[in-house]
PLY file of the C-alpha trace (Angstrom):
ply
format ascii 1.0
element vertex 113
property float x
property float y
property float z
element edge 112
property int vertex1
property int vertex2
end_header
-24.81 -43.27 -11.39
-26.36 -40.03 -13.10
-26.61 -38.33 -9.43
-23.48 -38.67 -8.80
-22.35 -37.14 -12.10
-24.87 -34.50 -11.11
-23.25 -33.75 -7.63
-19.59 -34.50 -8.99
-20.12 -31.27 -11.68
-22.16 -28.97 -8.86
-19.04 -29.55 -6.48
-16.48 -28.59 -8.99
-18.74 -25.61 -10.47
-18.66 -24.80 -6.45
-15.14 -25.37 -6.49
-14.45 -23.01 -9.88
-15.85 -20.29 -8.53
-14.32 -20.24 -4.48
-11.08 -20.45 -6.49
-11.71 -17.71 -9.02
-13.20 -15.34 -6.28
-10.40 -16.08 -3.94
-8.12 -14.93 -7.03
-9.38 -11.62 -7.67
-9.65 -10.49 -3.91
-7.08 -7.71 -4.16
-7.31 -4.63 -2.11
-7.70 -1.68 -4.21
-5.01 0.98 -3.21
-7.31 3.35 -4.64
-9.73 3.36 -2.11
-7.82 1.50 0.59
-6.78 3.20 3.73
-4.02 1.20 5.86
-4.18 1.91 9.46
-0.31 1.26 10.21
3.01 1.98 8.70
3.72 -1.10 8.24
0.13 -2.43 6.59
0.58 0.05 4.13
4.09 -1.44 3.50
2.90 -4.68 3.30
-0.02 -3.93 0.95
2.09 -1.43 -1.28
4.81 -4.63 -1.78
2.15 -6.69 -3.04
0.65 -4.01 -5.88
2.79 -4.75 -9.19
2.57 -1.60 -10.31
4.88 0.35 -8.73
3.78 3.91 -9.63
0.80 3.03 -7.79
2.05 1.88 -4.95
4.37 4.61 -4.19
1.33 7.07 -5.41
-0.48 5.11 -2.19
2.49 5.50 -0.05
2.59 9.04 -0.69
-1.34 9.26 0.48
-0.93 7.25 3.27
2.05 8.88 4.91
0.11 12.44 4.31
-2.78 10.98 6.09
-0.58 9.92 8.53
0.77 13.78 9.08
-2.96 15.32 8.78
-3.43 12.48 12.06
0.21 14.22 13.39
1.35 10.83 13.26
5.06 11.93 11.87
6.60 8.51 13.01
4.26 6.42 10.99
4.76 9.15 8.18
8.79 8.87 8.36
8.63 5.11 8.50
6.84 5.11 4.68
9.15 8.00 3.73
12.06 6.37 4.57
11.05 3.23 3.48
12.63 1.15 0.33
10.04 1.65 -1.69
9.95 5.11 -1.62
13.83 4.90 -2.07
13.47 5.91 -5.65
9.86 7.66 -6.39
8.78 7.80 -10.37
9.55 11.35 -11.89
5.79 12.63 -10.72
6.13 12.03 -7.00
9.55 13.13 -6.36
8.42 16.60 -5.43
5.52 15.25 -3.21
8.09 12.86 -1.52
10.25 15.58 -0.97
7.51 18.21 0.51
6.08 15.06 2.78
9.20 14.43 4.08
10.83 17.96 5.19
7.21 18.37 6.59
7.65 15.18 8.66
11.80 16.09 9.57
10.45 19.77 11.03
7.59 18.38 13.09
9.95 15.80 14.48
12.76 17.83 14.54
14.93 15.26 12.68
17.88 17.83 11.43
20.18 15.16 10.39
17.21 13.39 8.26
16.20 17.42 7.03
19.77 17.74 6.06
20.15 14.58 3.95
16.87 15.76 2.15
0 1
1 2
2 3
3 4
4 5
5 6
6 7
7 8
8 9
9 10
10 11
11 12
12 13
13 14
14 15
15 16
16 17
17 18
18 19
19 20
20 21
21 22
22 23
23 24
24 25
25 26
26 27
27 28
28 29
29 30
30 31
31 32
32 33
33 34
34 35
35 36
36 37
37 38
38 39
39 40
40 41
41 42
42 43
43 44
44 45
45 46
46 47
47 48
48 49
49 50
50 51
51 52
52 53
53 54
54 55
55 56
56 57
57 58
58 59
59 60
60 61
61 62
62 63
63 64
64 65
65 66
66 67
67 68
68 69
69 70
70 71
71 72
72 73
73 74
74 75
75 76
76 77
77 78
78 79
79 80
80 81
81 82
82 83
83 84
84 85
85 86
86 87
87 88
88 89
89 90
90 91
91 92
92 93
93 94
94 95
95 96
96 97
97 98
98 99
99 100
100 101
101 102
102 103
103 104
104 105
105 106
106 107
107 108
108 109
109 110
110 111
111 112
């Protein structure tokens, strides 16, 4: 009867801490470098701050240029969650983006900036 006590509490102490680990798994945008447009999309949508996530945009998408990935860069640029950037990150937006519309030679998207 005591053993199984024993093993009952050292399966749910197991059990605590799988489901307390599994909770705090996040990615940290900080550090995190998404390999496609649409990772970065997908990670950026689940960060709750949004500041941050449009900062990581941002980073991502000028990554994406330094690569000369443009398409990739226009797809975060263009993206919803970029549709409105926090007061800080307009002007980087902006600078990312005619950057991207000249190397692709998008004039109707360099016009609309």
């Amino acid at each position: 009867m005591l053993n199984i006590r024993i093993h009952q509490r050292a399966l749910a102490s197991v059990f605590t801490a799988a489901l307390l680990s599994a909770g705090c798994a996040t990615v940290n945008l900080e550090t995190h470098v998404a390999q496609t447009a649409d990772q970065a999309l997908e990670l950026a949508g689940n960060e709750d701050n949004i500041e941050t996530a449009q900062a990581y945009l941002l980073r991502i998408a000028s990554r994406f240029q330094d690569q000369g990935n443009h398409v990739a860069a226009r797809t975060l640029l263009q993206s919803s969650q970029l549709a409105q950037p926090a007061a800080d990150l307009g002007n980087q937006k902006l600078l990312l983006a005619m950057a991207s519309a000249k190397a692709l030679e998008d004039e109707s998207w360099a016009e609309a900036l």
